[in-house]
N, C-alpha and C positions, 0 to 999 in steps of 0.2 A: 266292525273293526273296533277293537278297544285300544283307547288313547288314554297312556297314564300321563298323570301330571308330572313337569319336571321341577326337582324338589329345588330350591333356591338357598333357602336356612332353616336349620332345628334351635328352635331356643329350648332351653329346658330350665323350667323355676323350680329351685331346689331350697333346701337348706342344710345345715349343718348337723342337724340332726334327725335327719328322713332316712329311716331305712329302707324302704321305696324306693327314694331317689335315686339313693345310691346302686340298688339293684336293676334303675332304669338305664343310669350311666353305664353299669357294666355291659348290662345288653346292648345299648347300642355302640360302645366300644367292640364289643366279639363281632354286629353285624358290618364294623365300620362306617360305618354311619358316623359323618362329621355333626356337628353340633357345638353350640356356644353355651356357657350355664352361668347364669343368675342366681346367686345364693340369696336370698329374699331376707336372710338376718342375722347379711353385716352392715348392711348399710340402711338409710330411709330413701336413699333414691334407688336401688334395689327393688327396696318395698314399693316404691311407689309405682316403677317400671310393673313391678306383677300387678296392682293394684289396677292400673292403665289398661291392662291386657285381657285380666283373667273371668271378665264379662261375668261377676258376681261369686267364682267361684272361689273359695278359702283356703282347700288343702293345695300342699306340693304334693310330688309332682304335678305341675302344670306345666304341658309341651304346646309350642305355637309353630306349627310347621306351614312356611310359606313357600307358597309354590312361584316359577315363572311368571304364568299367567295374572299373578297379582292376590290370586285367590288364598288362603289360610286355610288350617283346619285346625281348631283347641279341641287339644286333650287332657281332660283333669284325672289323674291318679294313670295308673299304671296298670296292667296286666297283658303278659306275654300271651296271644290267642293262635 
């Protein structure tokens, strides 16, 4: 039997100037997919939230999608598969 996780929140670390990001946003707008977004550089707590998070990794997008269960899963960069 396959048991998927039930999604809880999408965070998505962006910036103002990722054109990634921006193409991650629109996808997950078309699949409706809710989501909060952190712009990483306008503020230093911003920065620091992605800094907390992104377990060493540098570029946006960085996605943190947590499940129910308590469980996470980080996604660095983007690509529609």
């Amino acid at each position: 039997m396959d048991t998927k996780e039930v999604i809880e929140n999408v965070t998505v670390y962006s910036s103002t100037t990722c054109s990634s990001c921006r193409v991650l946003v629109k996808w997950l707008d078309r699949e409706n997919i809710s989501y909060s977004k952190v712009l990483t550089d306008e503020s230093d707590e911003a920065m620091a939230e992605f800094m907390n998070v992104n377990d060493g990794a540098f570029g946006v997008p960085f996605t943190v999608i947590e499940y129910e269960s308590g469980s996470e899963t980080k996604i660095s960069g983007f690509q529609k598969s």
